[in-house]
C-alpha positions, 0 to 999 in steps of 0.5 A: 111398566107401571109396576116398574116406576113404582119399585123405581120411585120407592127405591130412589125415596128410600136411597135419597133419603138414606144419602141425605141422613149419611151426608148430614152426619158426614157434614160435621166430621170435619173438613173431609166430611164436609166434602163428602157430606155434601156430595152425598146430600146433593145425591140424595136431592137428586135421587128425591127428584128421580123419585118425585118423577116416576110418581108423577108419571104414575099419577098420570093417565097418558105418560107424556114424553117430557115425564121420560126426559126429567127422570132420565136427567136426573139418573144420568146426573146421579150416575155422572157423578157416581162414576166420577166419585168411583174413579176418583176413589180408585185413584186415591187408593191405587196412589196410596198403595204405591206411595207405600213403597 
C-alpha cells in the first residue's frame, strides 16, 4: 500500500506541475487560452494537493481515515472536471464535423 501512495504521490507532483507549466503558457495565448489556461492551472493545484496527501499519509505511522477522505476528494474533483472537459470537447468536435456539411 505504501508502495502504491509513493507512485501515486510522484506521478500526481510530476502531472500537476506539468498541467500548471502548460496553463501558464496557455494563459497568454489569447482569450481561449486564458480559459483553457486556467482550467489547467486549477488541475494541476489539485493534482499538487493529491500529491501533498499521499506524502502525508506516507510520513504517518497509523494512516487515519481523514488521510483517505482529503485525497479522495481531490481526485474525484480532478476526475469531475476531466470528464466534463472531455464531453464538452466531444461535443465541439461532433458539432464542427456536422456544421461542415
Amino acid at each position: 500500500m505504501r508502495e502504491k501512495l509513493n507512485q501515486l504521490s510522484k506521478v500526481t507532483n510530476f502531472l500537476g506541475y506539468t498541467l500548471i507549466i502548460f496553463g501558464v503558457i496557455n494563459f497568454f495565448a489569447g482569450i481561449i487560452g486564458i480559459i483553457s489556461g486556467a482550467i489547467s492551472i486549477f488541475l494541476g493545484v489539485n493534482l499538487l494537493k493529491v500529491s501533498e496527501n499521499a506524502r502525508e499519509m506516507l510520513a504517518e505511522k497509523e494512516i487515519e481515515e481523514f488521510h483517505y477522505v482529503d485525497l479522495f476528494n481531490n481526485l474525484v474533483t480532478y476526475f469531475n472536471i476531466q470528464s466534463v472537459l472531455i464531453i464538452v470537447g466531444l461535443l465541439i468536435g461532433v458539432f464542427g464535423l456536422l456544421s461542415r456539411r
